[in-house]
C-alpha positions as CSV (number, residue, x, y, z in Angstrom):
1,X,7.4,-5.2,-67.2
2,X,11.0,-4.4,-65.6
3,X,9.1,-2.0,-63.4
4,X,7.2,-4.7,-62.3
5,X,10.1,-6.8,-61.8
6,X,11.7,-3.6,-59.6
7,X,8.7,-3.2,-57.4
8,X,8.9,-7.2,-56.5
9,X,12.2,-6.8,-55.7
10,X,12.1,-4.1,-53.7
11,X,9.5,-5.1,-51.7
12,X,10.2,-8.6,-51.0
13,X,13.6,-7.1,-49.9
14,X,12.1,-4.8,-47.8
15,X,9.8,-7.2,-46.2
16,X,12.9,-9.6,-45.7
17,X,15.0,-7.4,-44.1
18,X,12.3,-6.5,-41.3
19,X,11.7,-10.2,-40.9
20,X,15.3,-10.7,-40.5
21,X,15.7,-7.8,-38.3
22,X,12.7,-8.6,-35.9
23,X,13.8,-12.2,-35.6
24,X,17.2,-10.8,-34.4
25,X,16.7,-8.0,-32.4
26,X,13.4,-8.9,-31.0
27,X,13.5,-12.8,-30.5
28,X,11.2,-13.4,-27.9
29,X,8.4,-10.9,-29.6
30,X,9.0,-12.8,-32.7
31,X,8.8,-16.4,-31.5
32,X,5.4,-15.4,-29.7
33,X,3.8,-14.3,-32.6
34,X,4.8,-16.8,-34.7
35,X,3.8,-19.7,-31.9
36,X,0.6,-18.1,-31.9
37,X,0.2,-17.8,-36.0
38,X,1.1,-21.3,-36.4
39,X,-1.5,-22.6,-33.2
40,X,-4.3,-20.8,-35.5
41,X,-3.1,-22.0,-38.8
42,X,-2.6,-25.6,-37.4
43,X,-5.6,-26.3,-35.2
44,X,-8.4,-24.1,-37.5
45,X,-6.8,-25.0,-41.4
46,X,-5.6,-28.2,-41.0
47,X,-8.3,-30.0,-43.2
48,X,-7.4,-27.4,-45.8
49,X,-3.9,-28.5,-46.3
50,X,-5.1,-32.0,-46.6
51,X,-7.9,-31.8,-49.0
52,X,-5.2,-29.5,-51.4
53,X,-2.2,-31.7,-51.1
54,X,-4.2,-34.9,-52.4
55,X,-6.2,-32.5,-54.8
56,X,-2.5,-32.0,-56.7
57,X,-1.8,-35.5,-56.5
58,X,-5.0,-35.9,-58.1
59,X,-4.6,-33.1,-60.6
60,X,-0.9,-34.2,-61.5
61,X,-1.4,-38.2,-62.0
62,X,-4.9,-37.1,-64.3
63,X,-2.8,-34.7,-66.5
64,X,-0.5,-37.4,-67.0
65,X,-2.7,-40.2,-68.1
66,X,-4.8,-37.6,-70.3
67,X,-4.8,-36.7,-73.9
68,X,-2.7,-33.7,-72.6
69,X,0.3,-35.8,-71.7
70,X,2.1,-35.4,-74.9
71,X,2.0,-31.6,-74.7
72,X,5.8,-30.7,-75.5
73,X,7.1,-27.9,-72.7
74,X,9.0,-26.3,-75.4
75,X,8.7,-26.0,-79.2
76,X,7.3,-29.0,-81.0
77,X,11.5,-30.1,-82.1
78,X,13.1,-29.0,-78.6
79,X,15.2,-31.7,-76.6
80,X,15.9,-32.0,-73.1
81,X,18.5,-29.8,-72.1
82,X,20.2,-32.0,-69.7
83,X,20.8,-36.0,-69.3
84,X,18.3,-37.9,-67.4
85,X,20.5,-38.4,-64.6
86,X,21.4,-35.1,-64.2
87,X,18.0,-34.0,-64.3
88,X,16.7,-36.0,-61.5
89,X,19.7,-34.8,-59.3
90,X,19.5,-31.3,-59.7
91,X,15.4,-31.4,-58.8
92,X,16.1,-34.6,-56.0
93,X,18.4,-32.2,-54.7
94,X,16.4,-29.0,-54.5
95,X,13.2,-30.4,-53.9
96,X,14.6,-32.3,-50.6
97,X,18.2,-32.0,-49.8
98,X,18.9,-31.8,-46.5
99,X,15.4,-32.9,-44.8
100,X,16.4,-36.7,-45.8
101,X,19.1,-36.1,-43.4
102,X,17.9,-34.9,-40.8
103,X,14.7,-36.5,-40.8
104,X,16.2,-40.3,-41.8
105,X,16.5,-41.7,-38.5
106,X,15.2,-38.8,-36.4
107,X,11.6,-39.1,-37.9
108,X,10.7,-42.9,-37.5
109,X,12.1,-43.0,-33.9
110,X,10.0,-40.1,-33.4
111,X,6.8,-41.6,-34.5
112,X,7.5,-44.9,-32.7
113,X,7.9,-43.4,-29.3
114,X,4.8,-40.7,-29.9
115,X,2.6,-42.2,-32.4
116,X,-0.6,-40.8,-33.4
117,X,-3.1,-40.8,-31.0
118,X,-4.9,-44.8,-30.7
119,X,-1.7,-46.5,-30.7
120,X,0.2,-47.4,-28.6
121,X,3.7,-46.4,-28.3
122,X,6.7,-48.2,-28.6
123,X,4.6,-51.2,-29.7
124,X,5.1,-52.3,-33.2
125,X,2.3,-51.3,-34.0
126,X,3.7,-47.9,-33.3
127,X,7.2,-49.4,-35.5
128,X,4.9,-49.8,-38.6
129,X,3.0,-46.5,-38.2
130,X,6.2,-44.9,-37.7
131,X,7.7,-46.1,-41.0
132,X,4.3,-45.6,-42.9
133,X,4.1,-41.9,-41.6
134,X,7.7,-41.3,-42.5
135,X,6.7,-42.9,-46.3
136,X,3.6,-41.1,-46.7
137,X,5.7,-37.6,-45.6
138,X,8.4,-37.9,-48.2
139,X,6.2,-39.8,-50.9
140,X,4.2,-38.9,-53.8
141,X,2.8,-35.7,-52.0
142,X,5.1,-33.1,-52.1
143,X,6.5,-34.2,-55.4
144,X,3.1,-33.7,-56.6
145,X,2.8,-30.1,-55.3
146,X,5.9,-29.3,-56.6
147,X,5.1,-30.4,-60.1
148,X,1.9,-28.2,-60.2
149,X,4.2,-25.3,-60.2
150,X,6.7,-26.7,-62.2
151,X,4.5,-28.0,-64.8
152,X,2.5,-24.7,-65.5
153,X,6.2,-22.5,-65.5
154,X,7.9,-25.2,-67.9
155,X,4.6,-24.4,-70.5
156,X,4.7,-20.7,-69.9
157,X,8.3,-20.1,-70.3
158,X,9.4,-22.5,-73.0
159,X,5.8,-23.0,-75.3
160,X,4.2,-19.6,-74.6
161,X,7.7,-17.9,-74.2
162,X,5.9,-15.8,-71.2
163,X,8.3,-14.3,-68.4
164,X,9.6,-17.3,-65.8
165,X,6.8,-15.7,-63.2
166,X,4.6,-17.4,-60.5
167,X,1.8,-14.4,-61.9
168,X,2.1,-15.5,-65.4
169,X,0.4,-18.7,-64.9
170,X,-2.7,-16.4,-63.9
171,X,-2.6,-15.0,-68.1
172,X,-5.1,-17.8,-68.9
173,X,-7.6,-17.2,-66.2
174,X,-7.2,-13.1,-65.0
175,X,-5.3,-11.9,-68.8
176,X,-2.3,-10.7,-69.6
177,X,-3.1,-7.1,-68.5
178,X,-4.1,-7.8,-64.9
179,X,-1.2,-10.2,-64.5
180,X,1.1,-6.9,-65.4
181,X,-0.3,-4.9,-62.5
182,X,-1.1,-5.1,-58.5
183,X,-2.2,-8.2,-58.8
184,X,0.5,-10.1,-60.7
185,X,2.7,-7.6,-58.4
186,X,1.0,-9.3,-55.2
187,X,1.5,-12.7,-56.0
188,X,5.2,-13.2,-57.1
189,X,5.6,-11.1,-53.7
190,X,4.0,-14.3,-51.8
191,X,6.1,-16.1,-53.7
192,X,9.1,-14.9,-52.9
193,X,8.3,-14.8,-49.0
194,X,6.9,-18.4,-49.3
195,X,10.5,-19.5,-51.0
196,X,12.1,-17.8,-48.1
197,X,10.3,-19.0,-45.5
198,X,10.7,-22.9,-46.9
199,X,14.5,-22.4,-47.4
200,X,15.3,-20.6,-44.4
201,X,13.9,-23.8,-42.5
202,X,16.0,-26.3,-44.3
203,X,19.2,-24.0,-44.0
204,X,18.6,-23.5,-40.3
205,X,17.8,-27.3,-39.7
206,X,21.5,-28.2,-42.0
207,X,23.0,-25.7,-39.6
208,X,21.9,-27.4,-37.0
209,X,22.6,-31.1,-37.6
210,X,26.2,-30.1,-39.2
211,X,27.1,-28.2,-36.3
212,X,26.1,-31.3,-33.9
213,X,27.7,-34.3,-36.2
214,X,30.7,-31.8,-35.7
215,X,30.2,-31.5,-32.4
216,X,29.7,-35.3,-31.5
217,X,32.8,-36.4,-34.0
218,X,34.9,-33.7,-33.0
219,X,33.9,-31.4,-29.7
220,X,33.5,-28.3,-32.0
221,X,30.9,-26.4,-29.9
222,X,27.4,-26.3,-30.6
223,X,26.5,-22.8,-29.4
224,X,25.2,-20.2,-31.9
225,X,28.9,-18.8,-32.4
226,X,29.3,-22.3,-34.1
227,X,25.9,-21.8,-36.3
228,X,27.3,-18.3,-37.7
229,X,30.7,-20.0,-39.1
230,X,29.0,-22.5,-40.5
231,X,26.5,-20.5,-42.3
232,X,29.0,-18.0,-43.1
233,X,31.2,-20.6,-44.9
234,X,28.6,-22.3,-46.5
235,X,26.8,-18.9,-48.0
236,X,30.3,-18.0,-49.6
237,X,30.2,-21.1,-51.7
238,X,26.6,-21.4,-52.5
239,X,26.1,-18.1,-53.3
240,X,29.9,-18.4,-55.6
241,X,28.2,-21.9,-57.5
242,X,24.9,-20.0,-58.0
243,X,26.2,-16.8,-59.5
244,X,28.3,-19.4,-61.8
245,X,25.0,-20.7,-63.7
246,X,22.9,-24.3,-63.7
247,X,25.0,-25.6,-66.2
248,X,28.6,-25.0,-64.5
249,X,28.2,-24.8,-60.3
250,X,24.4,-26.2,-59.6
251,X,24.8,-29.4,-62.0
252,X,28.3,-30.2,-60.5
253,X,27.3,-30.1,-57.4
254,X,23.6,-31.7,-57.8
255,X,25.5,-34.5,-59.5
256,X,28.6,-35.0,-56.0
257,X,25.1,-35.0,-53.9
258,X,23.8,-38.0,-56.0
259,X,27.5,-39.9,-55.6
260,X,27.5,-39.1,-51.9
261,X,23.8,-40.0,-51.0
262,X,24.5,-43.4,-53.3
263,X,27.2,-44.2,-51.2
264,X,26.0,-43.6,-47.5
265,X,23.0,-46.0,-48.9
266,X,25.1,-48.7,-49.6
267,X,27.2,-48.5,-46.8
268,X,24.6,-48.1,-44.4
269,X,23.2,-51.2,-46.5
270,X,26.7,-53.0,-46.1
271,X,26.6,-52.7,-41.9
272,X,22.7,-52.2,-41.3
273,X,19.8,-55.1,-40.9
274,X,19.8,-55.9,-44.4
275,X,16.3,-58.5,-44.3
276,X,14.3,-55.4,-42.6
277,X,15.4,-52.9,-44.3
278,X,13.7,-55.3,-47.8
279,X,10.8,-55.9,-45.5
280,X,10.2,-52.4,-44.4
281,X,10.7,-51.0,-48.4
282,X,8.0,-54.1,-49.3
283,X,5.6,-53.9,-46.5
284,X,5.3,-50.5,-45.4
285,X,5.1,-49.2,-49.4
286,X,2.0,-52.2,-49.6
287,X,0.9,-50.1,-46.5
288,X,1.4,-46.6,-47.8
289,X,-0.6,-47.7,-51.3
290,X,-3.5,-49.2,-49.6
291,X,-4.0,-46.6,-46.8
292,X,-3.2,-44.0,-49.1
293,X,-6.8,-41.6,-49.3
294,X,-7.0,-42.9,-45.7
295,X,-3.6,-41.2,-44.4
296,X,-4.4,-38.1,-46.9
297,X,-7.7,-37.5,-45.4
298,X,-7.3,-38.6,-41.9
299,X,-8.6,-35.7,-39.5
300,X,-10.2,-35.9,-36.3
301,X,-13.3,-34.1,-35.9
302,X,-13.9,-35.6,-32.3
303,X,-10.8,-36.1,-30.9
304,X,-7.2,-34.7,-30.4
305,X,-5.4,-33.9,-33.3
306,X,-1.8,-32.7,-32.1
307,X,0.1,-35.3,-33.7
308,X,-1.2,-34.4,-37.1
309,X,-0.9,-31.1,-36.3
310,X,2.7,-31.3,-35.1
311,X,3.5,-33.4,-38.3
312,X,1.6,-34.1,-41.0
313,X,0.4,-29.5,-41.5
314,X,3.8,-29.2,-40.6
315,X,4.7,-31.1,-43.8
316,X,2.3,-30.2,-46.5
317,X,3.0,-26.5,-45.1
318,X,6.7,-26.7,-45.7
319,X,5.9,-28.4,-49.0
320,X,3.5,-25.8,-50.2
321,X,6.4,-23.2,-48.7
322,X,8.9,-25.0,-51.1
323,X,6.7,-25.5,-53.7
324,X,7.2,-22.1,-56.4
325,X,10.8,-22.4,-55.1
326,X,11.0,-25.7,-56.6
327,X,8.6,-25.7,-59.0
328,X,10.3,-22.9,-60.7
329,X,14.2,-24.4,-60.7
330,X,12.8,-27.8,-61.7
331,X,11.1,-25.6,-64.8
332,X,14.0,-24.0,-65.7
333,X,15.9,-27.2,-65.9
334,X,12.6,-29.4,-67.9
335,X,12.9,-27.2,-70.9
336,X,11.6,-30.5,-74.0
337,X,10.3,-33.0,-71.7
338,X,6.8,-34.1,-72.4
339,X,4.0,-33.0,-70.2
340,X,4.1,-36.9,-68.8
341,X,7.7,-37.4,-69.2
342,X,7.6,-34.3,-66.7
343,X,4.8,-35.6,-64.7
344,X,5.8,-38.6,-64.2
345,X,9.9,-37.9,-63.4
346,X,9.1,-35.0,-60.8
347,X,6.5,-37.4,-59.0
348,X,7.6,-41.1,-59.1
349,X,11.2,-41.2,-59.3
350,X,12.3,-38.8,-56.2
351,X,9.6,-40.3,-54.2
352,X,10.6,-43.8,-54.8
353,X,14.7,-42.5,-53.8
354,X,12.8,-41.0,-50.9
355,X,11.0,-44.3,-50.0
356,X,14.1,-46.6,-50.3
357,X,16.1,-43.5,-48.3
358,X,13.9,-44.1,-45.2
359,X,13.6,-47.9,-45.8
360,X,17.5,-47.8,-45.1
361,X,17.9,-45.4,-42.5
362,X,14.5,-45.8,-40.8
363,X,15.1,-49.3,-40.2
364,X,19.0,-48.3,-39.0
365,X,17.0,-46.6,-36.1
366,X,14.4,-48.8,-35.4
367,X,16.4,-52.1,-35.4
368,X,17.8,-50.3,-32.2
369,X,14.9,-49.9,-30.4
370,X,14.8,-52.6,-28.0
371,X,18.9,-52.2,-27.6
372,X,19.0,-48.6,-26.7
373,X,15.1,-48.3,-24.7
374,X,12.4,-45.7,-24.7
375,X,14.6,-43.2,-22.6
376,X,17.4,-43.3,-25.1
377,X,14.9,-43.1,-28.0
378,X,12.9,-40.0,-26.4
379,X,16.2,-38.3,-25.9
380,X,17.0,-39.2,-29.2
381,X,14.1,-37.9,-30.2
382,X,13.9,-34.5,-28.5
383,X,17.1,-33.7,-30.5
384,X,16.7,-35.2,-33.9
385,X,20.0,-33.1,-35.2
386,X,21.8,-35.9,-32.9
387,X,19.7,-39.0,-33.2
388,X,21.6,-39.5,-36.7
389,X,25.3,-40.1,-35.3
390,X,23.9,-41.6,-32.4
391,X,22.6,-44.6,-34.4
392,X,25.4,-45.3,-36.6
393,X,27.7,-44.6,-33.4
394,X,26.0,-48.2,-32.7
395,X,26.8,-49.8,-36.5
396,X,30.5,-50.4,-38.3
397,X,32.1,-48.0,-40.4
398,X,29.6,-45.9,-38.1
399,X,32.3,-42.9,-38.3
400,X,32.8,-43.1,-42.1
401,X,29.2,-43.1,-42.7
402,X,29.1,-39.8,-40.0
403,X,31.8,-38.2,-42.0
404,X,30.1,-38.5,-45.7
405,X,26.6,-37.5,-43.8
406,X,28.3,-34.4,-42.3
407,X,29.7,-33.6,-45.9
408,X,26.2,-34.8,-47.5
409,X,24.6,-32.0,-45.6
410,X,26.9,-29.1,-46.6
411,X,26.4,-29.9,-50.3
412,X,22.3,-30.5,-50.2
413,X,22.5,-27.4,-48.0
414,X,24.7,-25.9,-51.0
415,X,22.6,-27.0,-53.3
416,X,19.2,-26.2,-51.9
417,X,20.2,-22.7,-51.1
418,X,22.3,-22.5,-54.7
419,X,19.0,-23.0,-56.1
420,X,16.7,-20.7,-54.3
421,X,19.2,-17.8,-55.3
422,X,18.5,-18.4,-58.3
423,X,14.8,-18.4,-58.4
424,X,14.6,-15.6,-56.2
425,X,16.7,-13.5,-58.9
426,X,14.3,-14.8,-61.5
427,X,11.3,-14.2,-59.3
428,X,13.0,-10.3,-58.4
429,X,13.9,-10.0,-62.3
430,X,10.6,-10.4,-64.3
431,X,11.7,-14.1,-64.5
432,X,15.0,-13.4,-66.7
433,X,15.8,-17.3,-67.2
434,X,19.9,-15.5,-66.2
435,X,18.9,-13.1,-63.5
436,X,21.8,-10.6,-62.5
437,X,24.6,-11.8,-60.5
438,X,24.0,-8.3,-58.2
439,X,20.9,-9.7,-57.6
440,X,21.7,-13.5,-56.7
441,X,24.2,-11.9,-54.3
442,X,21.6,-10.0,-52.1
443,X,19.4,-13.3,-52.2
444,X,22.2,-15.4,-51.2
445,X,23.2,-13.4,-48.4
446,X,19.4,-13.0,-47.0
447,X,18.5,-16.5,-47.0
448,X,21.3,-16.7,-44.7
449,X,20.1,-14.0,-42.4
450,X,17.1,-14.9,-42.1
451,X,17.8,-18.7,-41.5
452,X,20.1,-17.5,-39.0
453,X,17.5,-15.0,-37.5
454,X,14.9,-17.8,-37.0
455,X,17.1,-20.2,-35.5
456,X,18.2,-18.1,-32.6
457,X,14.7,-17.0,-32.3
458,X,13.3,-20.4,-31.2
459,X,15.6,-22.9,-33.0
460,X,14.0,-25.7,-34.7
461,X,10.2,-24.6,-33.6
462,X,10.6,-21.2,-35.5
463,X,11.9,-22.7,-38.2
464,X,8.8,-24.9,-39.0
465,X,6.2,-22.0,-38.1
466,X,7.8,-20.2,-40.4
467,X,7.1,-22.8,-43.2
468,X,3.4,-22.8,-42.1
469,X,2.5,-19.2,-41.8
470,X,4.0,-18.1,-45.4
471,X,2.6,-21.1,-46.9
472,X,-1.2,-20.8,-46.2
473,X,-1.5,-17.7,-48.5
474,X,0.3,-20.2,-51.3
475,X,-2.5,-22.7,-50.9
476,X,-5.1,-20.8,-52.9
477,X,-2.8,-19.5,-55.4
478,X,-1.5,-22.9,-56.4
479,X,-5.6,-24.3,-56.0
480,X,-5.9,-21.2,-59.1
481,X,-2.7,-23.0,-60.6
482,X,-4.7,-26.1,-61.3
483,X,-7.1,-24.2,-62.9
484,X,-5.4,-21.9,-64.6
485,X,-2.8,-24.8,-66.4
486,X,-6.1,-26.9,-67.2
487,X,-7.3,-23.5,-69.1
488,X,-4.4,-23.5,-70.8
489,X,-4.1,-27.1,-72.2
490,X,-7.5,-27.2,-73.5
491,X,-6.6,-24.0,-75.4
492,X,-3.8,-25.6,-76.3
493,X,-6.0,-28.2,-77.8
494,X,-8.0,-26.6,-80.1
495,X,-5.3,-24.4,-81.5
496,X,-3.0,-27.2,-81.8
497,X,-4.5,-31.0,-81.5
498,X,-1.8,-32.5,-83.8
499,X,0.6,-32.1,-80.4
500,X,-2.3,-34.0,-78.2
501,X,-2.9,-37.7,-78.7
């Protein structure tokens, strides 16, 4: 097995490297072909990624309401490792980190000036899509996805005591002996790519929007000089907190992200439109639950479909890109939770914080709309790294809030990346639960490449066909997931039906 955890290794480093490389020394080539992947991968597979995103939501509610929901993820006496609170910072902060951010204020003004296609824009009609796209984004959906992972890796490592492995959730369907060789070999290779892929966007989109806040607080240039600093700093510390363990560096810093997120909230709460902000959380979340199958399902077979191409793929792609990434970490950290305690933390609980998030910020952007005009919200819009400290430019305590924000992003993107060093290592290490430092070093320092390599390659466009073309491989092996953990419970039943109620 530590041959098999070489070979991974070796080749997702390999494979890393000449991405990293192309995207640096060939920029234009690389751009091309990635436009060109993600065209085909949007236009041709877009019903795919719908019909498997609301097929985990599905799969993840129904486990958790089923006789299977008191499955233990551990031995039947283990306790959670870590406090509640703790908990949900640590997998709030992995799972979405510095996308809230940047996508707070920039998203919903987005969506208002270019809503899908039927409405018309800047109406408010387009104000209530808007906010509803924003909710159904950052809701129940990519929790779900990542608790598919999750789930199946918290029952292999801690009840079957099976390596911490995207292949070894394949035991119960392929066997043991087939997960050992090319194919086991195979998949934790798309899983590491996939991990890359999905963290290299977010690092390259924190680069970005820390190096404008800078920029608009302070003049620091925003030039790609300015993007290496930044990612230079930041890789020394995340790749320092990583190599330091979850229990010292990650929880630490998962728990200053919780603090600081809490506080912008309330002070954007304090100085924002307080009575739409509660009318935006109340109506657009009645919205979100009763057009819920609608916006999950909702193709165009006759008409254009670039906004849902442009967003919505965009999405469940990045999500399905995060997802082993994500799923593994919030495994490793889940060890004694029930199978619906799991369930039902990774799903509701972040999504609600992700709800309330754009309910505040959303409604800081929107509540300018007639104020600033659609010229000033296009702009706005065409830059979303900016359109953040443009708005609370507008509000009181608008540069505090700018500050903490700036300083928000550089722990999330700490924290993200902190965490993906460490499931790489696992991923690279036959899924040692405490993978070698040596190794977390080379991950830490590749993520940053590569983030760096796709940003100069095309900037915030590269990053996000990046997330789409490593995550359409993902989509079938997560589809076998569901399968696979299913399997697996209902052996679990008959060998052990005292544990299932």
């Amino acid at each position: 097995m530590e041959n098999k955890g070489n070979t991974v290794f070796i080749v997702s480093v390999v494979i890393s490297v000449i991405i990293a490389a192309w995207g640096i020394l060939g920029s234009e080539s690389f751009g091309n072909v990635a436009n060109a992947l993600m065209q085909w991968v949007t236009v041709n597979t877009g019903w795919l990624y719908l019909l498997s995103m609301l097929v985990f939501v599905i799969f993840a509610l129904v486990l958790a309401f089923s006789r299977y929901g008191n499955i233990k993820l551990g031995p039947d006496d283990s306790k959670p490792e870590f406090k509640t609170i703790s908990w949900f910072g640590m997998l709030f902060g992995a799972g979405m980190g510095i996308g809230l951010v940047f996508y707070g204020i920039a998203e919903p003004i987005s969506h208002y000036i270019a809503p899908i296609e039927g409405i018309v824009p800047s109406s408010e009609e387009a104000a209530r899509f808007a906010m509803r796209a924003s909710f159904v984004h950052w809701g129940i959906h990519p929790w779900a996805a990542y608790s598919i992972i999750g789930l199946g890796l918290a029952y292999t490592q801690f009840r079957k005591n099976r390596p911490g492995l995207i292949s070894s959730l394949f035991i119960p369907l392929i066997g043991e002996k087939r997960v050992a060789g090319p194919i086991g070999k195979i998949i934790d290779i798309f899983a590491v790519i996939a991990t890359i892929a999905g963290v290299a966007t977010s690092l390259g989109m924190g680069t970005m929007q820390i190096n404008s806040g800078l920029s608009y607080l302070f003049k620091l240039p925003n030039n790609v000089t300015s993007w290496f600093i930044i990612i230079l700093i930041i890789t020394v510390i995340y790749t320092w907190t990583a190599v330091s363990g979850i229990d010292k560096g990650i929880n630490f810093i998962s728990n200053l992200n919780l603090i600081l997120a809490f506080s912008c909230v309330v002070i954007a709460v304090i100085v924002g439109p307080k009575v739409m902000m509660a009318n935006t959380f109340t109506g657009i979340t009645g919205d979100y639950i009763n057009q819920f199958f609608k916006d999950s399902l909702s193709i165009d077979p006759f008409g254009s479909n670039k906004w849902l191409q442009g967003w919505r793929i965009f999405y469940w792609a990045w999500w399905i890109a995060w997802a082993p990434f994500v799923g593994t970490f919030i495994a490793r950290i889940s060890k004694g939770r029930t199978v619906r305690e799991f369930i039902f933390g990774v799903i509701l609980a972040p999504a609600l914080a992700s709800l309330i998030w754009f309910s505040v910020f959303g409604s800081m952007g929107l509540n300018l709309r007639h104020a600033l005009g659609t010229a000033k919200l296009t702009e706005m819009a065409g830059h979303p790294e900016i359109a953040l400290f443009e708005v609370f430019s507008r509000y009181p305590l608008g540069i505090i809030l700018s500050i903490l924000t700036i300083i928000l992003l550089c722990t999330f993107f700490i924290t993200s990346a902190n965490s993906a060093t460490f499931v790489l290592s696992m991923f690279s290490q036959n899924g040692d639960l405490n993978p070698s430092k040596k190794k977390m070093f080379i991950w830490g320092v590749l993520q940053a490449v590569i983030a760096f390599a796709l940003m100069i390659s095309g900037g915030l466009k590269a990053l996000q066909t990046a997330s789409i073309a490593a995550a359409f491989p993902f989509i079938f092996i997560m589809l076998a997931i569901c399968l696979s953990i299913l399997k697996a419970f209902k052996s679990e039943k008959k060998t052990n039906n005292k544990n299932i109620i």
